[in-house]
Biopython code that builds the backbone (N, CA, C, O; Angstrom):
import numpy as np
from Bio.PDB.StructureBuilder import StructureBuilder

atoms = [
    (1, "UNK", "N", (0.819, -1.191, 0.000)),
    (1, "UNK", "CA", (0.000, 0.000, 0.000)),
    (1, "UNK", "C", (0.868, 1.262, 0.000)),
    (1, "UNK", "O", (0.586, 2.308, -0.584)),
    (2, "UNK", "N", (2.117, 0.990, 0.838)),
    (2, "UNK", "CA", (2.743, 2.307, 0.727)),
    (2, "UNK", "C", (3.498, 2.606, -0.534)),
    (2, "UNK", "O", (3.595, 3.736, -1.014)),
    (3, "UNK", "N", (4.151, 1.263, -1.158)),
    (3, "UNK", "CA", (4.613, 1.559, -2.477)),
    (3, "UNK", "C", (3.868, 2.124, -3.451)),
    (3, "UNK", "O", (4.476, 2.691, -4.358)),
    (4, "UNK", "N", (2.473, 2.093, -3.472)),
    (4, "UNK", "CA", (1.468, 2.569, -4.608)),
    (4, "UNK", "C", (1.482, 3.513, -4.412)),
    (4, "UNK", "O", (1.587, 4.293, -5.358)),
    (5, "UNK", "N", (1.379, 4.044, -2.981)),
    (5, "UNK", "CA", (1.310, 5.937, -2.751)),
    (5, "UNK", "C", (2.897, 6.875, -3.013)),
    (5, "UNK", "O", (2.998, 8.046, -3.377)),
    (6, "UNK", "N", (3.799, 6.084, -2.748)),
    (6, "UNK", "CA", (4.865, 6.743, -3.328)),
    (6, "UNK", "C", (5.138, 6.598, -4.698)),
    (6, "UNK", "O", (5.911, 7.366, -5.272)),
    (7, "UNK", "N", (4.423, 5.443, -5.409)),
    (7, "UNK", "CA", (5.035, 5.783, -6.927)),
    (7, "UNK", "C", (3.686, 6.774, -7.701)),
    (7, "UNK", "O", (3.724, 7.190, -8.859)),
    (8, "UNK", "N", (2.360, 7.029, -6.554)),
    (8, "UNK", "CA", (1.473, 8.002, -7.465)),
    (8, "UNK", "C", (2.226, 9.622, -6.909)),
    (8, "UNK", "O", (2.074, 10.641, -7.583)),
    (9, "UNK", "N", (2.986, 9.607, -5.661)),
    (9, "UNK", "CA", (3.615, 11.138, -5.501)),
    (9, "UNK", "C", (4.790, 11.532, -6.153)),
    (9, "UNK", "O", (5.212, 12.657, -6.420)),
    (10, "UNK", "N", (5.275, 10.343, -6.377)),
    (10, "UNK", "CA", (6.517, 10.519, -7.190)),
    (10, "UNK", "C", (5.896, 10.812, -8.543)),
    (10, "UNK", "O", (5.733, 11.967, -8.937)),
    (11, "UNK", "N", (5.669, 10.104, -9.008)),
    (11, "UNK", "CA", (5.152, 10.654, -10.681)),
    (11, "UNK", "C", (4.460, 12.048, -10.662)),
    (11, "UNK", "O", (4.270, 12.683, -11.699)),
    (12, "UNK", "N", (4.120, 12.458, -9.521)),
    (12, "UNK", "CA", (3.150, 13.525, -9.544)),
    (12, "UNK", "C", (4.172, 15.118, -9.015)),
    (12, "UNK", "O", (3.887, 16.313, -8.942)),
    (13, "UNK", "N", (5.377, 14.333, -8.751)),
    (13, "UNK", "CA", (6.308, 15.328, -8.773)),
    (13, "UNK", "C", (6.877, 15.754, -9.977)),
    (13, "UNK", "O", (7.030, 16.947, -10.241)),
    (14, "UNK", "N", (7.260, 14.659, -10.864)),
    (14, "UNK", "CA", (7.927, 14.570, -12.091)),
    (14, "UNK", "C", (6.777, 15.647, -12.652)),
    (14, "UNK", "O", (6.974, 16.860, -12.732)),
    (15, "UNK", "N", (6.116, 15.286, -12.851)),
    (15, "UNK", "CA", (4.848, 16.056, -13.885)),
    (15, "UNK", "C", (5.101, 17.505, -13.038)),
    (15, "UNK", "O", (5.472, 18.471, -13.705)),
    (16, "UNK", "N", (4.972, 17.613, -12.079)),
    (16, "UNK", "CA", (4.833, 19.093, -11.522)),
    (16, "UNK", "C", (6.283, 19.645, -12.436)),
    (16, "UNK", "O", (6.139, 20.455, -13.352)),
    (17, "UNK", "N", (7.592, 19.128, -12.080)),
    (17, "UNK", "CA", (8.702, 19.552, -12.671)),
    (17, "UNK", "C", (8.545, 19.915, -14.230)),
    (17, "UNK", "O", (8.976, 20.926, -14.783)),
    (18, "UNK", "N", (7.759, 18.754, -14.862)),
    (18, "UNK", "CA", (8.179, 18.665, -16.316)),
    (18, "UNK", "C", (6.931, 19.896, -16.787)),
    (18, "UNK", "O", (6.974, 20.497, -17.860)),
    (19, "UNK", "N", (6.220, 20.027, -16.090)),
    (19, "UNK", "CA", (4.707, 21.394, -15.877)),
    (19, "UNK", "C", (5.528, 22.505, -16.011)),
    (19, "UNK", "O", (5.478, 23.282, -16.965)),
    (20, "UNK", "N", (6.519, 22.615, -14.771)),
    (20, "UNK", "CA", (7.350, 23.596, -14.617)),
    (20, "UNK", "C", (8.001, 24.622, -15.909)),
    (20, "UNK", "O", (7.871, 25.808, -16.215)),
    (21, "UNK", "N", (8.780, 23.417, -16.466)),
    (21, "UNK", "CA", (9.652, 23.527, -17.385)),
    (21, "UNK", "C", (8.826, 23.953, -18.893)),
    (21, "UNK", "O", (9.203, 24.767, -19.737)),
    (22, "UNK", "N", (7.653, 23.150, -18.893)),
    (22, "UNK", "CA", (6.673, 23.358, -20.001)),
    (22, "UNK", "C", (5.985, 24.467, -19.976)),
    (22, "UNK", "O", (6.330, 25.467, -20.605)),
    (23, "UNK", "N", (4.982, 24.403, -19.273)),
    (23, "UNK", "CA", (3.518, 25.059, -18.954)),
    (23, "UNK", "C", (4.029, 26.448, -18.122)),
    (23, "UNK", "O", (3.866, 27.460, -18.804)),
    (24, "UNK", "N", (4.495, 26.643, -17.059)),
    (24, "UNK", "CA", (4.445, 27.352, -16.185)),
    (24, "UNK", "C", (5.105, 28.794, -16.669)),
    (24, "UNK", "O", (4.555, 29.896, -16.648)),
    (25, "UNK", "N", (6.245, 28.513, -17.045)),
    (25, "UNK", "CA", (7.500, 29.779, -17.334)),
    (25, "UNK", "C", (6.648, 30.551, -18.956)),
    (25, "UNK", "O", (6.645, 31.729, -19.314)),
    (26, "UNK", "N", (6.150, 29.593, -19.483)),
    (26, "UNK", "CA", (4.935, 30.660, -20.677)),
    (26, "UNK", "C", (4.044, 31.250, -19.782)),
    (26, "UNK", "O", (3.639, 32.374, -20.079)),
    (27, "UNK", "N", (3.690, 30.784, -18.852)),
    (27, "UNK", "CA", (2.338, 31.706, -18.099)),
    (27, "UNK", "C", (1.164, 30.466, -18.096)),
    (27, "UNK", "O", (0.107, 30.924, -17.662)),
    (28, "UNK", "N", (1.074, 29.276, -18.396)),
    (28, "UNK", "CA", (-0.132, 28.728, -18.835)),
    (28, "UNK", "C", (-0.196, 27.942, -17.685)),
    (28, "UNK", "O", (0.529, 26.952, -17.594)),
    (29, "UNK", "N", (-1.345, 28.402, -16.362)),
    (29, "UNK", "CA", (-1.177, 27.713, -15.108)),
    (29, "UNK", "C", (-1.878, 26.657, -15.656)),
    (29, "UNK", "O", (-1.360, 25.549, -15.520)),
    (30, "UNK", "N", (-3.015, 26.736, -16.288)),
    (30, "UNK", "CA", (-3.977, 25.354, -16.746)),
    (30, "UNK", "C", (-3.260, 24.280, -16.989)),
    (30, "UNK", "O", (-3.325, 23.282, -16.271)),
    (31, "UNK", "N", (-2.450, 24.379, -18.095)),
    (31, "UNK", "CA", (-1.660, 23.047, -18.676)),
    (31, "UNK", "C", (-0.744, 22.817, -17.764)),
    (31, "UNK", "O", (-0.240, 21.695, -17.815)),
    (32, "UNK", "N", (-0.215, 23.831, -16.604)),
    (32, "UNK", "CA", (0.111, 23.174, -15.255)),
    (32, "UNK", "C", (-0.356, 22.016, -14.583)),
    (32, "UNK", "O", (0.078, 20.885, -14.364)),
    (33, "UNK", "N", (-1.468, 22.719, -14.305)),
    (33, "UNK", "CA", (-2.419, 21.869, -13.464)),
    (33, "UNK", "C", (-2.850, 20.408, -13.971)),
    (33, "UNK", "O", (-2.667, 19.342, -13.383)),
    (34, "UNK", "N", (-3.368, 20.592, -15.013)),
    (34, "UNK", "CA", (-4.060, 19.549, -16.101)),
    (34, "UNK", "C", (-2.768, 18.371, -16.047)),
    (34, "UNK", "O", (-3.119, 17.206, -15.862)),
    (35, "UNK", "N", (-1.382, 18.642, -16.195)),
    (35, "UNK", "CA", (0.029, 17.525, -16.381)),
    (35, "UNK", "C", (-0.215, 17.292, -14.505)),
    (35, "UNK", "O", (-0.194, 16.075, -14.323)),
    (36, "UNK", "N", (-0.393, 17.920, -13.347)),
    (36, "UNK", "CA", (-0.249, 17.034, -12.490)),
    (36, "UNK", "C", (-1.455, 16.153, -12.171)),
    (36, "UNK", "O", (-1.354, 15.002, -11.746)),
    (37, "UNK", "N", (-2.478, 16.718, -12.385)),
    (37, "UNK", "CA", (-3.549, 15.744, -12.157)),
    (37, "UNK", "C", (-4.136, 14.722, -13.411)),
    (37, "UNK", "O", (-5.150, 14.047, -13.236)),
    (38, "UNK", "N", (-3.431, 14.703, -14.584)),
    (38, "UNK", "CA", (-3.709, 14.074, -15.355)),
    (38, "UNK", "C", (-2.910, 12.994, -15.092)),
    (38, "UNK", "O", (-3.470, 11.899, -15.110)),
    (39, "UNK", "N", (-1.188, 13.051, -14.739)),
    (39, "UNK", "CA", (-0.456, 11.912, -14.555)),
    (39, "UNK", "C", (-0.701, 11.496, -12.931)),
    (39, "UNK", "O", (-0.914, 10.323, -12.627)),
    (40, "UNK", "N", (-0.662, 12.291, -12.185)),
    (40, "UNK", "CA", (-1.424, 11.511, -10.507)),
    (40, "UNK", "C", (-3.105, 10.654, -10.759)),
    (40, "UNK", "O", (-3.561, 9.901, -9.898)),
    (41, "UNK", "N", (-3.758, 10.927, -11.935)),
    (41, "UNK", "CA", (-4.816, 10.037, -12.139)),
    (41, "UNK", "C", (-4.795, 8.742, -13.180)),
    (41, "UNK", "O", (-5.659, 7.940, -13.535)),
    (42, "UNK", "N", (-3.368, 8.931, -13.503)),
    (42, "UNK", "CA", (-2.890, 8.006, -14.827)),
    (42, "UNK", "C", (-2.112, 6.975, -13.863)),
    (42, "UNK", "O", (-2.123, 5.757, -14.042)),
    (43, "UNK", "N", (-1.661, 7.411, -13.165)),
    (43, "UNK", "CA", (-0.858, 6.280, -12.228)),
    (43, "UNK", "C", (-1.800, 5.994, -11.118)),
    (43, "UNK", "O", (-1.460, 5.086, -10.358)),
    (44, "UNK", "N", (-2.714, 6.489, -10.928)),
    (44, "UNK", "CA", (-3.488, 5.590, -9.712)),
    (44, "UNK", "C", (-4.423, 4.283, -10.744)),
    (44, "UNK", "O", (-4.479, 3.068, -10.554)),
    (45, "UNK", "N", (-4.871, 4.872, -11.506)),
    (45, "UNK", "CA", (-5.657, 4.041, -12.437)),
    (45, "UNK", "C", (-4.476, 2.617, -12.700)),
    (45, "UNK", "O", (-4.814, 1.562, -12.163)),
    (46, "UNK", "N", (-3.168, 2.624, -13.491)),
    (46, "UNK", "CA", (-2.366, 2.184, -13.581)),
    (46, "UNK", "C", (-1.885, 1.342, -12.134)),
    (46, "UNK", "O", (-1.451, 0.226, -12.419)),
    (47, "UNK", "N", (-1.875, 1.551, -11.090)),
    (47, "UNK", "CA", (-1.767, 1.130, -9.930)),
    (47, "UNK", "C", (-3.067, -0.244, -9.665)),
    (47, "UNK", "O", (-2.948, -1.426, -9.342)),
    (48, "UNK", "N", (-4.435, 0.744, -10.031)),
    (48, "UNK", "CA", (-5.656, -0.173, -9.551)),
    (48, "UNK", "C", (-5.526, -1.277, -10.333)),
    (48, "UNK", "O", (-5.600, -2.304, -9.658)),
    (49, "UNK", "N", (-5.317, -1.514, -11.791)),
    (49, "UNK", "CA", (-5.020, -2.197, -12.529)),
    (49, "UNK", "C", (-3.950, -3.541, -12.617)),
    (49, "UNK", "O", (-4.059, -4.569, -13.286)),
    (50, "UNK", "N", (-2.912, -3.123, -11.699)),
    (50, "UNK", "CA", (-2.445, -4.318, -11.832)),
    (50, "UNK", "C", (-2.327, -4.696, -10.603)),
    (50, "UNK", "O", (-1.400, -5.464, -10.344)),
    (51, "UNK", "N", (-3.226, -4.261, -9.534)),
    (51, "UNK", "CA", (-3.197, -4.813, -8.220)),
    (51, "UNK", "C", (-4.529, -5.803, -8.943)),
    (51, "UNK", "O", (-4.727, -6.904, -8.431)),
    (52, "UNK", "N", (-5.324, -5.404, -10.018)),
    (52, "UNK", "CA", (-6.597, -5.941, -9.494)),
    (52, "UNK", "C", (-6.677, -7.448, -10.708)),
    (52, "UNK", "O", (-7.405, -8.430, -10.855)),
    (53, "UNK", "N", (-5.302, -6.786, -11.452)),
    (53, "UNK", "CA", (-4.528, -8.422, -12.256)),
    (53, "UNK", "C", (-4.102, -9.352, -11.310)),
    (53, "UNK", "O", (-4.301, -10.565, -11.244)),
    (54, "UNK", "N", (-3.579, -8.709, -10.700)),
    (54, "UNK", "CA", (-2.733, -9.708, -9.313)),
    (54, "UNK", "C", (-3.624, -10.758, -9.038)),
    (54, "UNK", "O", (-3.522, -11.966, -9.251)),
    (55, "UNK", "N", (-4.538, -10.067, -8.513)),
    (55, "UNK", "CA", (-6.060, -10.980, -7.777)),
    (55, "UNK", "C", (-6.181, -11.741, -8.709)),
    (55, "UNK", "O", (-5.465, -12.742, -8.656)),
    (56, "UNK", "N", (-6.915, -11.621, -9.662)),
    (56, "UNK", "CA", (-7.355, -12.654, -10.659)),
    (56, "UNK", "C", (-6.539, -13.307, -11.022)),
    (56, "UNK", "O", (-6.873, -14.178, -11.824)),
    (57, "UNK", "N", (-5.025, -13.212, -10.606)),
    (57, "UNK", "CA", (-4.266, -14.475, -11.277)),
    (57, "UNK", "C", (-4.234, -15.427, -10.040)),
    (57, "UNK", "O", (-4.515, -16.624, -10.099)),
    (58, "UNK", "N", (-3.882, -14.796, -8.983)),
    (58, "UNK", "CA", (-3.856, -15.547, -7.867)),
    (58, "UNK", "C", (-5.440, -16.869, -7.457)),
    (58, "UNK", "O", (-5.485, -18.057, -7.136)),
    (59, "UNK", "N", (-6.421, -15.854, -7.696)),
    (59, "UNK", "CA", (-7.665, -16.422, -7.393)),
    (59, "UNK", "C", (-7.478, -17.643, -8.467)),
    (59, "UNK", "O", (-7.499, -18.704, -7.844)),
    (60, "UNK", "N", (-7.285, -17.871, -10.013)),
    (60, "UNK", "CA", (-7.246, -18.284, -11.085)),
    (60, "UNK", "C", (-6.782, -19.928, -10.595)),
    (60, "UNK", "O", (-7.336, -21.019, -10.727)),
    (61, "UNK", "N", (-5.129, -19.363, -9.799)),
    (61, "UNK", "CA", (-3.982, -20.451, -9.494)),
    (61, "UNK", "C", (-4.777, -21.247, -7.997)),
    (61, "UNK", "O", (-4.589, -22.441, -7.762)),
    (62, "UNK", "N", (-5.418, -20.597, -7.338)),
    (62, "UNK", "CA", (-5.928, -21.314, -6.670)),
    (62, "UNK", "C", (-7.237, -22.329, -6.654)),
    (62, "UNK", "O", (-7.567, -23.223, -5.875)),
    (63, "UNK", "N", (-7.781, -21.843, -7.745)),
    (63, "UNK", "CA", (-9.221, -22.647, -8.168)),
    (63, "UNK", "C", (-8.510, -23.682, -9.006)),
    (63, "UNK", "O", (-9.146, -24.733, -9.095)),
    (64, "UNK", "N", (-7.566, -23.662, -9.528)),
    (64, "UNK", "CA", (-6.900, -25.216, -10.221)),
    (64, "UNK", "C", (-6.244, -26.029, -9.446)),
    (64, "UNK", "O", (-5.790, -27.080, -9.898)),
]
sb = StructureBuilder()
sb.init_structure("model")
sb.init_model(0)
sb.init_chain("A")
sb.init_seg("    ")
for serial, (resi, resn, name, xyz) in enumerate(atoms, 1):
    if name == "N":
        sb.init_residue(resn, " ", resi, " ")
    sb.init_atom(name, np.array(xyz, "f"), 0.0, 1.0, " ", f" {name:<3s}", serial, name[0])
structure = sb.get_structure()
Protein backbone atom coordinates (compact mmCIF):
# COMPACT_ATOMS: atom_id res chain seq x y z
CA UNK A 1 0.00 0.00 0.00
CA UNK A 2 2.74 2.31 0.73
CA UNK A 3 4.61 1.56 -2.48
CA UNK A 4 1.47 2.57 -4.61
CA UNK A 5 1.31 5.94 -2.75
CA UNK A 6 4.86 6.74 -3.33
CA UNK A 7 5.03 5.78 -6.93
CA UNK A 8 1.47 8.00 -7.46
CA UNK A 9 3.61 11.14 -5.50
CA UNK A 10 6.52 10.52 -7.19
CA UNK A 11 5.15 10.65 -10.68
CA UNK A 12 3.15 13.53 -9.54
CA UNK A 13 6.31 15.33 -8.77
CA UNK A 14 7.93 14.57 -12.09
CA UNK A 15 4.85 16.06 -13.88
CA UNK A 16 4.83 19.09 -11.52
CA UNK A 17 8.70 19.55 -12.67
CA UNK A 18 8.18 18.67 -16.32
CA UNK A 19 4.71 21.39 -15.88
CA UNK A 20 7.35 23.60 -14.62
CA UNK A 21 9.65 23.53 -17.39
CA UNK A 22 6.67 23.36 -20.00
CA UNK A 23 3.52 25.06 -18.95
CA UNK A 24 4.44 27.35 -16.19
CA UNK A 25 7.50 29.78 -17.33
CA UNK A 26 4.93 30.66 -20.68
CA UNK A 27 2.34 31.71 -18.10
CA UNK A 28 -0.13 28.73 -18.83
CA UNK A 29 -1.18 27.71 -15.11
CA UNK A 30 -3.98 25.35 -16.75
CA UNK A 31 -1.66 23.05 -18.68
CA UNK A 32 0.11 23.17 -15.26
CA UNK A 33 -2.42 21.87 -13.46
CA UNK A 34 -4.06 19.55 -16.10
CA UNK A 35 0.03 17.53 -16.38
CA UNK A 36 -0.25 17.03 -12.49
CA UNK A 37 -3.55 15.74 -12.16
CA UNK A 38 -3.71 14.07 -15.36
CA UNK A 39 -0.46 11.91 -14.56
CA UNK A 40 -1.42 11.51 -10.51
CA UNK A 41 -4.82 10.04 -12.14
CA UNK A 42 -2.89 8.01 -14.83
CA UNK A 43 -0.86 6.28 -12.23
CA UNK A 44 -3.49 5.59 -9.71
CA UNK A 45 -5.66 4.04 -12.44
CA UNK A 46 -2.37 2.18 -13.58
CA UNK A 47 -1.77 1.13 -9.93
CA UNK A 48 -5.66 -0.17 -9.55
CA UNK A 49 -5.02 -2.20 -12.53
CA UNK A 50 -2.45 -4.32 -11.83
CA UNK A 51 -3.20 -4.81 -8.22
CA UNK A 52 -6.60 -5.94 -9.49
CA UNK A 53 -4.53 -8.42 -12.26
CA UNK A 54 -2.73 -9.71 -9.31
CA UNK A 55 -6.06 -10.98 -7.78
CA UNK A 56 -7.35 -12.65 -10.66
CA UNK A 57 -4.27 -14.47 -11.28
CA UNK A 58 -3.86 -15.55 -7.87
CA UNK A 59 -7.66 -16.42 -7.39
CA UNK A 60 -7.25 -18.28 -11.09
CA UNK A 61 -3.98 -20.45 -9.49
CA UNK A 62 -5.93 -21.31 -6.67
CA UNK A 63 -9.22 -22.65 -8.17
CA UNK A 64 -6.90 -25.22 -10.22
Amino acid sequence: MKKKWLIIFTSMFIAAIWGYFIDLKNGNITGFIYKIVFVGAFMLALQYSINRSKKKTLKNKKNK
